[in-house]
N, C-alpha and C positions, 0 to 999 in steps of 0.2 A: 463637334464640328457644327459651325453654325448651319442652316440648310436655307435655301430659297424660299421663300414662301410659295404656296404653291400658287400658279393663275388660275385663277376663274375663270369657265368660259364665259362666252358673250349669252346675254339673255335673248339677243334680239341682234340679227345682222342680215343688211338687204343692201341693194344698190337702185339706184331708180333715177330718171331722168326729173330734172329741174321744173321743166313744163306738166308736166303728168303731178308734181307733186303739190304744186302751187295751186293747180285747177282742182286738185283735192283738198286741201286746204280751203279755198274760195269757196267751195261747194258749203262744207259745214260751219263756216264762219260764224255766221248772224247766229244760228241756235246756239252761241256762246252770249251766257248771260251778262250787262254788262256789271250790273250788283250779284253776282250767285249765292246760293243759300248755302250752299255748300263749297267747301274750297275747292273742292276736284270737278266743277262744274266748271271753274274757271277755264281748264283743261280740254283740250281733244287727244279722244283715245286711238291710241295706232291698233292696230294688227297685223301682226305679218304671218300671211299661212300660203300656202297651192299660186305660190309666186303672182299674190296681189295683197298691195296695201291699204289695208280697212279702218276707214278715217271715219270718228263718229265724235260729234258735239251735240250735249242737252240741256235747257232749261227747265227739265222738266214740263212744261208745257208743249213742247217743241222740243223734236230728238228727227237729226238727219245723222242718215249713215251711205259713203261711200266707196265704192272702191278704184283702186287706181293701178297701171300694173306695175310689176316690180321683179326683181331676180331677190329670190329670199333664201339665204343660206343657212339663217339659220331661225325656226322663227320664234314669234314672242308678242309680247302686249306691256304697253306700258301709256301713262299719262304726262301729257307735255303743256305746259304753257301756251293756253290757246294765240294769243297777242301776240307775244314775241318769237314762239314758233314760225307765225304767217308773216311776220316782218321780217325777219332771216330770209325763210322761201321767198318773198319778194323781191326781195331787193339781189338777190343771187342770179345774178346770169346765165344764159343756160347752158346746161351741162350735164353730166355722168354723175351723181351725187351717192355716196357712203351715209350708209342710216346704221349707225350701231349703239345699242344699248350694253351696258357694263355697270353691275348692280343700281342704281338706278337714276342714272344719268344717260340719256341719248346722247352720243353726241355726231354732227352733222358736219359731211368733210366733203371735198372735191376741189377740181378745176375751176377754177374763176372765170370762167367762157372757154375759150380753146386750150391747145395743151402749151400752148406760150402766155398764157395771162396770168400766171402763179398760181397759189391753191387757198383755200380756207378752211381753218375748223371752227367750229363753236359747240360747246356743252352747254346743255342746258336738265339743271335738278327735277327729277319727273317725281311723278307719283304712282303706287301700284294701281293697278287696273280693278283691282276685285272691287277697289271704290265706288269705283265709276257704275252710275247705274243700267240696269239690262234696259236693252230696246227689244221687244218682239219683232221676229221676220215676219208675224203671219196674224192673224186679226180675226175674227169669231166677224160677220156682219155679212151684206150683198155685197157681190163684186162685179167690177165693169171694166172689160177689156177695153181698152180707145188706141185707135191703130191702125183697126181693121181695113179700116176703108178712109174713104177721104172724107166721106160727112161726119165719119167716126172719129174722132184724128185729138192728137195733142195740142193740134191749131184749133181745134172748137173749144176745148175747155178753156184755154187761153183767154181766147175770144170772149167766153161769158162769164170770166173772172173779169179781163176789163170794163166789161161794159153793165155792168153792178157792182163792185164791189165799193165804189167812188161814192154811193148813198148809206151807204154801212154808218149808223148813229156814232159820234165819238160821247155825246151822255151815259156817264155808267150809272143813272141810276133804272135804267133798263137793260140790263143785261144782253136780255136777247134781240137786242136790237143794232148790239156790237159787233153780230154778226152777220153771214148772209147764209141765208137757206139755201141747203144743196138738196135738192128732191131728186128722186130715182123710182121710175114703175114703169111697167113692160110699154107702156107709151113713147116715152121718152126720157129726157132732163132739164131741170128746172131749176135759175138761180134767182133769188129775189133777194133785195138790198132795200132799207129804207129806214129814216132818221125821225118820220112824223111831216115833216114839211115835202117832202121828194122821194119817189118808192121808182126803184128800177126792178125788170122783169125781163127774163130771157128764156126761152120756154123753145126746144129743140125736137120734133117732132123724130123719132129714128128707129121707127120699127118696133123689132122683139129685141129688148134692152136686158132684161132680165125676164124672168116667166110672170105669168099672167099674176100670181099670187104671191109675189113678192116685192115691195116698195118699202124704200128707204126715206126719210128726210130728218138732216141733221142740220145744227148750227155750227157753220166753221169761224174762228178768230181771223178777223185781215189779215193779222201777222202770220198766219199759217199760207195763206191766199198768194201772200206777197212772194213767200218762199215757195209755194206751187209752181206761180209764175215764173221765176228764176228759171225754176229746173226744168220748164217745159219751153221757153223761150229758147229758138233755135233745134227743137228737139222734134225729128217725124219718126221715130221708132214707136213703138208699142209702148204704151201705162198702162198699170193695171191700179185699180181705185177699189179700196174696199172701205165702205160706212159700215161701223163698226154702232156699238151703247154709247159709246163714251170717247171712241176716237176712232180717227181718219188716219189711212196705212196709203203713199202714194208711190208705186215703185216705177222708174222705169228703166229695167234691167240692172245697172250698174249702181243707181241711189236710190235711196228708200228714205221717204218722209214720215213722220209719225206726228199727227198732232190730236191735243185733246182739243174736243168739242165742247161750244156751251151748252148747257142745260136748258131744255126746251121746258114746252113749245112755244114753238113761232106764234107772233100775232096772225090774227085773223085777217091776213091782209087783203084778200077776195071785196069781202065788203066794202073796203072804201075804194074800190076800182068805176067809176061812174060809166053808168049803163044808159044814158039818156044825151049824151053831148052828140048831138045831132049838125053842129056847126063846122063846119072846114076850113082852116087857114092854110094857107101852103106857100112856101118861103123858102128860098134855096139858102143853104144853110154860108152858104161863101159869101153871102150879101148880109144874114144874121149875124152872125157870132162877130165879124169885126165891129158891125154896129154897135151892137151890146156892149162888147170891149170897151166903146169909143166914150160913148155916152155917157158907161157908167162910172168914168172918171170923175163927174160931176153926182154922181150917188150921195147919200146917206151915207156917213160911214157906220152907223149904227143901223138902218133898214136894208142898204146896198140896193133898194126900191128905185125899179125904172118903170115908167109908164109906157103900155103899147095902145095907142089907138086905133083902131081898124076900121076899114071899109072897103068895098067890094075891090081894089086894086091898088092896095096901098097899107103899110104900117110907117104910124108915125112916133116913132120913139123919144122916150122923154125924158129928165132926169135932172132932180134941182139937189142943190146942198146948201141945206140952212148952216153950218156950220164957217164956209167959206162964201156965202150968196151968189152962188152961180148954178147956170142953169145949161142945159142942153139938151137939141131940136135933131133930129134927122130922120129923113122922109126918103122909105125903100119899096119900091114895086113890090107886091103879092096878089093872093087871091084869098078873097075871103065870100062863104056862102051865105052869109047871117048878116042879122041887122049891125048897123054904125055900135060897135063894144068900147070900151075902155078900161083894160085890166092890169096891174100892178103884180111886177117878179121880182123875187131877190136876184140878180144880175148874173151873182156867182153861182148860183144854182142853176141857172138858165143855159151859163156860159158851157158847165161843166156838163149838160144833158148834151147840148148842140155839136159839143166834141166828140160823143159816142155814135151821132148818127151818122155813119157811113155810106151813105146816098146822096143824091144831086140835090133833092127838096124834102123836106119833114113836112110833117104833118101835125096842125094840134086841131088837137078834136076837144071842141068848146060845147059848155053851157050857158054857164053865165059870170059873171065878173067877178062871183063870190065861190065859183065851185073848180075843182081841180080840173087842170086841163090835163089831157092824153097827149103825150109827144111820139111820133112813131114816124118811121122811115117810109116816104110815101110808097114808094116799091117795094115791097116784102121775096123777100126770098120763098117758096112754097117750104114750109117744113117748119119755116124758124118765123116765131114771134116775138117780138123784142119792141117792148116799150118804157116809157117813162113816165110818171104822173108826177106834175107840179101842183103846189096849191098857192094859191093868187095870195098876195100881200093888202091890206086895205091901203086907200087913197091916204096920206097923210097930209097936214096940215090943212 
Protein backbone atom coordinates (compact mmCIF):
# COMPACT_ATOMS: atom_id res chain seq x y z
CA UNK A 1 0.00 0.00 0.00
CA UNK A 2 1.42 3.13 -1.30
CA UNK A 3 1.75 5.65 1.95
CA UNK A 4 1.82 9.61 1.89
CA UNK A 5 4.68 11.08 2.18
CA UNK A 6 5.19 12.32 5.31
CA UNK A 7 4.90 16.56 5.89
CA UNK A 8 7.66 18.38 7.12
CA UNK A 9 7.02 20.75 9.46
CA UNK A 10 7.56 24.46 8.79
CA UNK A 11 11.13 25.69 9.71
CA UNK A 12 10.05 29.23 10.29
CA UNK A 13 6.19 30.57 10.77
CA UNK A 14 5.16 34.11 12.12
CA UNK A 15 2.62 36.66 11.15
CA UNK A 16 3.41 40.34 11.14
CA UNK A 17 1.97 43.60 9.97
CA UNK A 18 3.16 45.08 6.43
CA UNK A 19 4.34 48.41 8.08
CA UNK A 20 6.49 46.96 10.89
CA UNK A 21 8.14 44.75 8.14
CA UNK A 22 9.10 47.13 5.54
CA UNK A 23 10.46 49.78 8.15
CA UNK A 24 12.61 46.49 8.99
CA UNK A 25 13.65 45.83 5.94
CA UNK A 26 14.39 49.91 5.11
CA UNK A 27 16.36 49.77 8.39
CA UNK A 28 19.15 47.27 7.06
CA UNK A 29 18.92 47.92 3.49
CA UNK A 30 22.14 50.04 2.58
CA UNK A 31 24.54 47.43 4.61
CA UNK A 32 23.49 45.09 1.56
CA UNK A 33 26.39 45.17 -0.68
CA UNK A 34 25.80 46.20 -4.11
CA UNK A 35 28.84 43.84 -5.61
CA UNK A 36 29.04 41.24 -2.39
CA UNK A 37 32.10 38.98 -1.88
CA UNK A 38 30.11 36.42 -0.88
CA UNK A 39 26.77 35.23 -2.19
CA UNK A 40 24.82 35.14 1.09
CA UNK A 41 25.90 38.83 1.58
CA UNK A 42 23.53 39.53 -1.02
CA UNK A 43 20.88 38.44 1.43
CA UNK A 44 19.09 39.70 4.87
CA UNK A 45 18.99 37.26 7.46
CA UNK A 46 15.58 36.82 9.33
CA UNK A 47 14.99 35.45 12.79
CA UNK A 48 12.03 34.66 14.39
CA UNK A 49 12.36 34.12 18.31
CA UNK A 50 10.27 35.81 21.90
CA UNK A 51 7.69 36.99 19.11
CA UNK A 52 10.06 39.57 17.21
CA UNK A 53 11.53 39.57 13.76
CA UNK A 54 15.35 39.96 13.67
CA UNK A 55 16.45 41.51 10.45
CA UNK A 56 20.23 41.79 9.90
CA UNK A 57 22.23 42.84 6.41
CA UNK A 58 26.34 42.99 6.10
CA UNK A 59 29.19 44.09 4.08
CA UNK A 60 31.38 43.17 6.05
CA UNK A 61 32.37 46.56 6.75
CA UNK A 62 29.07 47.53 7.92
CA UNK A 63 26.55 44.92 9.76
CA UNK A 64 23.01 46.66 10.98
CA UNK A 65 20.72 44.36 12.99
CA UNK A 66 17.00 45.04 13.84
CA UNK A 67 14.09 44.14 15.21
CA UNK A 68 10.63 44.43 14.43
CA UNK A 69 7.50 42.76 16.35
CA UNK A 70 5.83 39.73 15.24
CA UNK A 71 3.41 36.66 16.52
CA UNK A 72 6.13 33.75 15.92
CA UNK A 73 4.61 30.23 16.00
CA UNK A 74 7.01 28.72 15.15
CA UNK A 75 10.62 29.93 15.09
CA UNK A 76 13.62 29.77 12.81
CA UNK A 77 16.39 31.62 10.61
CA UNK A 78 16.82 31.63 7.36
CA UNK A 79 18.56 33.93 4.33
CA UNK A 80 16.51 35.83 1.76
CA UNK A 81 17.19 38.01 -1.25
CA UNK A 82 17.94 41.21 0.05
CA UNK A 83 16.52 43.22 -3.35
CA UNK A 84 13.68 41.47 -4.15
CA UNK A 85 12.69 40.83 -0.63
CA UNK A 86 12.34 44.74 -0.04
CA UNK A 87 10.49 45.24 -3.34
CA UNK A 88 7.70 42.66 -2.49
CA UNK A 89 7.50 44.47 1.25
CA UNK A 90 7.20 47.61 -0.84
CA UNK A 91 5.12 47.58 -3.05
CA UNK A 92 2.56 45.40 -0.76
CA UNK A 93 -0.16 47.35 0.82
CA UNK A 94 -0.80 47.29 4.23
CA UNK A 95 -1.79 44.53 6.08
CA UNK A 96 -1.75 41.19 8.20
CA UNK A 97 1.07 39.40 6.28
CA UNK A 98 2.20 35.25 6.64
CA UNK A 99 6.04 34.83 6.82
CA UNK A 100 6.62 30.96 6.51
CA UNK A 101 9.65 29.01 5.70
CA UNK A 102 9.32 25.24 4.29
CA UNK A 103 12.77 23.63 3.73
CA UNK A 104 14.23 26.52 2.24
CA UNK A 105 11.98 28.72 0.51
CA UNK A 106 10.11 31.62 2.54
CA UNK A 107 7.23 32.14 1.32
CA UNK A 108 5.16 35.55 1.91
CA UNK A 109 1.19 35.57 1.76
CA UNK A 110 -1.70 37.99 2.88
CA UNK A 111 -4.35 40.45 2.19
CA UNK A 112 -3.83 42.90 -0.46
CA UNK A 113 -4.96 45.92 1.91
CA UNK A 114 -8.33 45.13 3.49
CA UNK A 115 -10.20 41.82 3.56
CA UNK A 116 -12.02 42.75 0.14
CA UNK A 117 -8.72 43.57 -1.99
CA UNK A 118 -7.85 39.75 -2.75
CA UNK A 119 -4.81 38.10 -1.42
CA UNK A 120 -1.05 37.48 -2.58
CA UNK A 121 1.65 34.77 -2.32
CA UNK A 122 5.22 34.98 -3.45
CA UNK A 123 8.13 32.28 -2.67
CA UNK A 124 11.21 33.31 -2.83
CA UNK A 125 14.70 30.49 -2.71
CA UNK A 126 16.58 31.42 0.47
CA UNK A 127 19.84 30.42 1.81
CA UNK A 128 20.86 28.69 5.18
CA UNK A 129 21.68 30.97 7.93
CA UNK A 130 24.82 29.34 9.42
CA UNK A 131 26.28 31.40 6.15
CA UNK A 132 25.61 34.32 7.10
CA UNK A 133 28.16 35.89 9.10
CA UNK A 134 27.99 36.56 13.13
CA UNK A 135 27.49 40.34 14.19
CA UNK A 136 28.67 40.84 17.99
CA UNK A 137 25.80 42.34 20.44
CA UNK A 138 28.56 43.64 22.68
CA UNK A 139 32.01 45.34 21.86
CA UNK A 140 35.43 45.25 24.26
CA UNK A 141 36.00 49.58 24.05
CA UNK A 142 34.47 53.04 26.17
CA UNK A 143 30.92 53.45 26.21
CA UNK A 144 28.57 56.50 26.08
CA UNK A 145 25.12 56.68 27.10
CA UNK A 146 23.43 59.87 24.93
CA UNK A 147 19.72 60.26 26.18
CA UNK A 148 20.29 61.41 29.37
CA UNK A 149 19.55 64.71 29.24
CA UNK A 150 18.96 67.13 26.59
CA UNK A 151 22.61 68.45 26.01
CA UNK A 152 23.16 64.60 26.01
CA UNK A 153 20.78 63.60 23.30
CA UNK A 154 20.74 61.62 19.94
CA UNK A 155 19.96 65.21 18.50
CA UNK A 156 23.59 66.26 19.49
CA UNK A 157 25.31 63.51 17.78
CA UNK A 158 23.19 64.18 14.75
CA UNK A 159 24.08 67.52 15.06
CA UNK A 160 28.00 67.00 14.81
CA UNK A 161 27.91 64.36 12.22
CA UNK A 162 26.27 66.99 10.10
CA UNK A 163 28.27 69.68 10.60
CA UNK A 164 31.66 67.73 9.88
CA UNK A 165 31.31 64.97 8.21
CA UNK A 166 30.86 67.29 4.69
CA UNK A 167 34.94 67.99 4.92
CA UNK A 168 35.69 64.24 5.24
CA UNK A 169 38.62 63.88 2.16
CA UNK A 170 37.17 61.73 -0.86
CA UNK A 171 41.38 61.03 -1.87
CA UNK A 172 42.31 57.59 -0.97
CA UNK A 173 45.53 58.09 -1.01
CA UNK A 174 45.20 59.11 2.53
CA UNK A 175 43.37 57.01 4.23
CA UNK A 176 42.74 58.51 7.27
CA UNK A 177 41.60 61.50 6.02
CA UNK A 178 38.46 59.39 4.64
CA UNK A 179 37.29 59.66 7.86
CA UNK A 180 36.27 61.87 10.78
CA UNK A 181 37.66 61.62 14.18
CA UNK A 182 35.22 60.68 16.93
CA UNK A 183 37.14 61.66 20.35
CA UNK A 184 35.73 60.75 23.84
CA UNK A 185 37.44 61.88 27.41
CA UNK A 186 35.81 62.76 30.69
CA UNK A 187 35.68 66.51 29.13
CA UNK A 188 33.62 65.88 26.47
CA UNK A 189 33.14 64.98 22.62
CA UNK A 190 34.95 65.87 19.70
CA UNK A 191 34.35 65.39 15.77
CA UNK A 192 36.87 66.76 13.35
CA UNK A 193 36.48 66.25 9.42
CA UNK A 194 39.17 67.66 6.97
CA UNK A 195 40.40 67.11 3.18
CA UNK A 196 43.82 69.44 3.31
CA UNK A 197 41.95 72.57 1.83
CA UNK A 198 38.89 72.90 4.67
CA UNK A 199 38.92 71.14 8.37
CA UNK A 200 35.61 71.27 10.32
CA UNK A 201 35.51 70.97 14.28
CA UNK A 202 32.89 70.29 16.77
CA UNK A 203 33.99 70.11 20.25
CA UNK A 204 30.94 69.66 23.09
CA UNK A 205 31.89 70.53 26.36
CA UNK A 206 29.42 67.99 28.80
CA UNK A 207 30.75 67.34 32.01
CA UNK A 208 31.91 63.57 33.39
CA UNK A 209 31.58 61.67 30.01
CA UNK A 210 33.40 58.92 30.95
CA UNK A 211 36.04 58.77 34.15
CA UNK A 212 38.95 60.98 34.24
CA UNK A 213 41.24 58.01 32.90
CA UNK A 214 39.77 56.91 30.16
CA UNK A 215 39.53 58.47 26.40
CA UNK A 216 38.81 57.19 23.18
CA UNK A 217 39.58 58.49 19.56
CA UNK A 218 38.80 56.52 16.49
CA UNK A 219 38.42 57.00 12.70
CA UNK A 220 34.92 56.36 11.43
CA UNK A 221 33.90 55.72 7.37
CA UNK A 222 31.10 58.42 6.08
CA UNK A 223 29.44 55.48 5.05
CA UNK A 224 29.16 54.26 8.60
CA UNK A 225 28.17 58.24 9.54
CA UNK A 226 25.54 58.18 6.95
CA UNK A 227 23.91 55.26 8.38
CA UNK A 228 24.42 56.69 12.06
CA UNK A 229 22.40 59.52 10.86
CA UNK A 230 19.48 57.43 9.49
CA UNK A 231 18.92 55.59 12.62
CA UNK A 232 19.09 58.66 14.80
CA UNK A 233 17.08 60.98 12.59
CA UNK A 234 13.78 61.24 14.21
CA UNK A 235 15.05 59.21 17.10
CA UNK A 236 14.94 60.88 21.23
CA UNK A 237 15.25 57.65 23.11
CA UNK A 238 18.54 56.48 24.64
CA UNK A 239 22.01 55.18 22.33
CA UNK A 240 24.39 53.77 23.79
CA UNK A 241 27.92 54.21 21.68
CA UNK A 242 30.79 51.92 22.38
CA UNK A 243 34.62 52.88 20.56
CA UNK A 244 35.83 49.71 20.28
CA UNK A 245 40.25 48.76 18.60
CA UNK A 246 38.86 48.24 15.57
CA UNK A 247 35.01 49.03 15.51
CA UNK A 248 32.20 51.16 16.52
CA UNK A 249 28.78 49.21 18.14
CA UNK A 250 25.75 52.08 17.86
CA UNK A 251 22.55 50.68 19.59
CA UNK A 252 19.44 52.33 20.17
CA UNK A 253 17.38 49.70 21.84
CA UNK A 254 15.63 47.91 18.99
CA UNK A 255 18.84 48.45 16.04
CA UNK A 256 22.32 47.93 16.66
CA UNK A 257 25.05 49.33 14.11
CA UNK A 258 28.50 47.75 13.73
CA UNK A 259 31.05 49.36 11.85
CA UNK A 260 34.74 48.85 11.12
CA UNK A 261 37.09 51.76 11.91
CA UNK A 262 40.00 53.14 9.88
CA UNK A 263 43.24 52.67 10.95
CA UNK A 264 44.90 55.58 12.71
CA UNK A 265 46.21 57.92 13.73
CA UNK A 266 44.59 60.94 12.84
CA UNK A 267 46.72 63.88 11.45
CA UNK A 268 48.07 66.35 13.72
CA UNK A 269 45.45 68.59 13.01
CA UNK A 270 45.94 71.20 16.11
CA UNK A 271 48.86 72.65 14.22
CA UNK A 272 47.52 74.01 11.48
CA UNK A 273 44.53 75.61 13.41
CA UNK A 274 46.08 79.58 13.23
CA UNK A 275 46.56 81.27 16.47
CA UNK A 276 47.31 84.74 15.40
CA UNK A 277 44.11 85.99 13.06
CA UNK A 278 43.60 88.84 14.98
CA UNK A 279 41.01 90.31 12.02
CA UNK A 280 37.05 90.20 12.23
CA UNK A 281 34.71 90.04 9.37
CA UNK A 282 31.17 89.62 10.22
CA UNK A 283 28.48 88.88 7.68
CA UNK A 284 25.00 87.51 8.11
CA UNK A 285 25.18 84.42 6.50
CA UNK A 286 21.23 85.09 4.50
CA UNK A 287 23.03 87.96 2.63
CA UNK A 288 26.41 85.52 1.97
CA UNK A 289 25.68 82.29 0.83
CA UNK A 290 23.14 83.52 -1.90
CA UNK A 291 25.83 85.85 -2.93
CA UNK A 292 28.36 83.31 -3.28
CA UNK A 293 25.70 81.13 -4.99
CA UNK A 294 25.16 84.10 -7.42
CA UNK A 295 28.55 84.94 -8.38
CA UNK A 296 29.98 81.82 -8.57
CA UNK A 297 28.04 81.09 -11.68
CA UNK A 298 30.54 82.97 -13.34
CA UNK A 299 33.63 80.91 -11.51
CA UNK A 300 36.53 78.87 -12.86
CA UNK A 301 35.09 75.63 -13.47
CA UNK A 302 38.46 74.17 -12.74
CA UNK A 303 39.52 76.91 -9.40
CA UNK A 304 35.46 77.48 -8.74
CA UNK A 305 37.78 80.88 -7.21
CA UNK A 306 35.63 83.88 -6.18
CA UNK A 307 37.18 86.95 -4.96
CA UNK A 308 36.13 88.75 -1.57
CA UNK A 309 37.28 92.41 -1.21
CA UNK A 310 36.97 93.91 2.19
CA UNK A 311 36.74 97.04 3.91
CA UNK A 312 35.46 98.48 7.07
CA UNK A 313 31.52 98.00 5.77
CA UNK A 314 31.33 96.23 2.99
CA UNK A 315 32.37 92.87 0.78
CA UNK A 316 32.72 93.07 -2.71
CA UNK A 317 32.47 89.95 -4.39
CA UNK A 318 34.02 88.78 -7.60
CA UNK A 319 34.28 86.23 -10.05
CA UNK A 320 35.54 85.96 -13.79
CA UNK A 321 35.54 82.65 -16.27
CA UNK A 322 38.21 82.51 -18.72
CA UNK A 323 36.48 79.67 -20.17
CA UNK A 324 33.22 81.52 -21.22
CA UNK A 325 34.75 85.47 -20.59
CA UNK A 326 32.33 86.65 -18.21
CA UNK A 327 32.67 88.19 -15.08
CA UNK A 328 30.65 89.04 -11.96
CA UNK A 329 30.45 92.11 -9.30
CA UNK A 330 28.16 92.25 -6.04
CA UNK A 331 28.68 94.52 -3.27
CA UNK A 332 26.96 93.40 0.53
CA UNK A 333 27.14 95.36 3.78
CA UNK A 334 29.44 93.77 6.62
CA UNK A 335 31.92 94.81 9.11
CA UNK A 336 35.32 94.39 8.86
CA UNK A 337 38.11 95.27 11.71
CA UNK A 338 41.39 95.14 9.63
CA UNK A 339 42.97 96.86 6.87
CA UNK A 340 41.33 97.04 2.95
CA UNK A 341 42.27 92.65 2.15
CA UNK A 342 41.64 90.95 -0.95
CA UNK A 343 41.38 87.16 -0.64
CA UNK A 344 40.26 84.21 -2.93
CA UNK A 345 37.82 80.79 -1.95
CA UNK A 346 36.96 77.88 -3.70
CA UNK A 347 32.96 78.98 -3.90
CA UNK A 348 31.90 75.33 -3.16
CA UNK A 349 33.66 75.12 -0.13
CA UNK A 350 32.76 78.44 1.06
CA UNK A 351 29.16 77.63 0.18
CA UNK A 352 29.02 74.23 1.91
CA UNK A 353 30.78 75.95 5.45
CA UNK A 354 28.10 78.96 5.32
CA UNK A 355 25.21 76.07 5.29
CA UNK A 356 26.50 74.55 8.65
CA UNK A 357 26.38 77.93 10.44
CA UNK A 358 23.31 78.02 12.15
CA UNK A 359 23.24 81.72 13.48
CA UNK A 360 22.15 85.05 12.24
CA UNK A 361 26.05 86.31 11.28
CA UNK A 362 29.52 84.11 11.07
CA UNK A 363 32.46 85.15 11.71
CA UNK A 364 35.92 84.82 10.02
CA UNK A 365 38.76 85.47 11.82
CA UNK A 366 41.61 86.69 9.28
CA UNK A 367 45.32 87.04 8.95
CA UNK A 368 46.23 87.64 5.82
CA UNK A 369 45.31 86.79 2.18
CA UNK A 370 47.67 83.78 2.13
CA UNK A 371 46.78 82.17 5.63
CA UNK A 372 43.58 80.13 6.66
CA UNK A 373 40.63 81.88 7.74
CA UNK A 374 38.61 80.62 10.98
CA UNK A 375 34.69 80.61 10.16
CA UNK A 376 32.72 80.32 13.40
CA UNK A 377 29.14 81.22 14.39
CA UNK A 378 29.33 84.65 15.86
CA UNK A 379 27.18 83.76 19.01
CA UNK A 380 28.56 80.46 20.47
CA UNK A 381 26.39 78.33 22.48
CA UNK A 382 28.48 78.20 26.12
CA UNK A 383 29.61 74.51 26.11
CA UNK A 384 29.88 73.80 22.28
CA UNK A 385 32.56 75.08 19.90
CA UNK A 386 32.29 74.49 16.48
CA UNK A 387 34.30 75.89 13.72
CA UNK A 388 35.58 75.70 10.19
CA UNK A 389 39.00 76.57 8.75
CA UNK A 390 39.24 77.54 4.97
CA UNK A 391 42.43 78.03 3.27
CA UNK A 392 42.60 80.98 0.64
CA UNK A 393 43.12 80.07 -3.12
CA UNK A 394 45.83 82.41 -4.97
CA UNK A 395 44.80 85.38 -7.34
CA UNK A 396 44.79 83.78 -10.77
CA UNK A 397 45.61 85.27 -14.00
Amino acid sequence: MHKNPEKKPFKMRLSLNRNELWQGIDTVLDAVPSKPALPVLANILLVAENNTLELSATDLDLSIRTEVPATVEQKGRITVPARTFAEIAREWPEAELSLVVEEDHLRLSGHLGDAESGEGSYSLSGMTAEEFPNMPTSLEGISVSLGDSEELSAKLLLDMINKTSFAVSKDDTRPVLNGVLWHIDSEGMEMVATDGSRLACYRRSLGVLVRSDQEAGVIVPPQALVQVGRLLSGHDGAVEVTLGETQLLLSTGTTHLLSRLIEGPYVEYAQVIPKENDKNLRVEVDRLLPTVRRVSILSSSYTRQIRLKLDDSSIELSAASPEIGGEAHEQIPASFDGEKMEIGYNAQYLMEILRKMDTQTVRFELNNNMTAALLKPDQAEEGKDYFCLLMPLRPTG
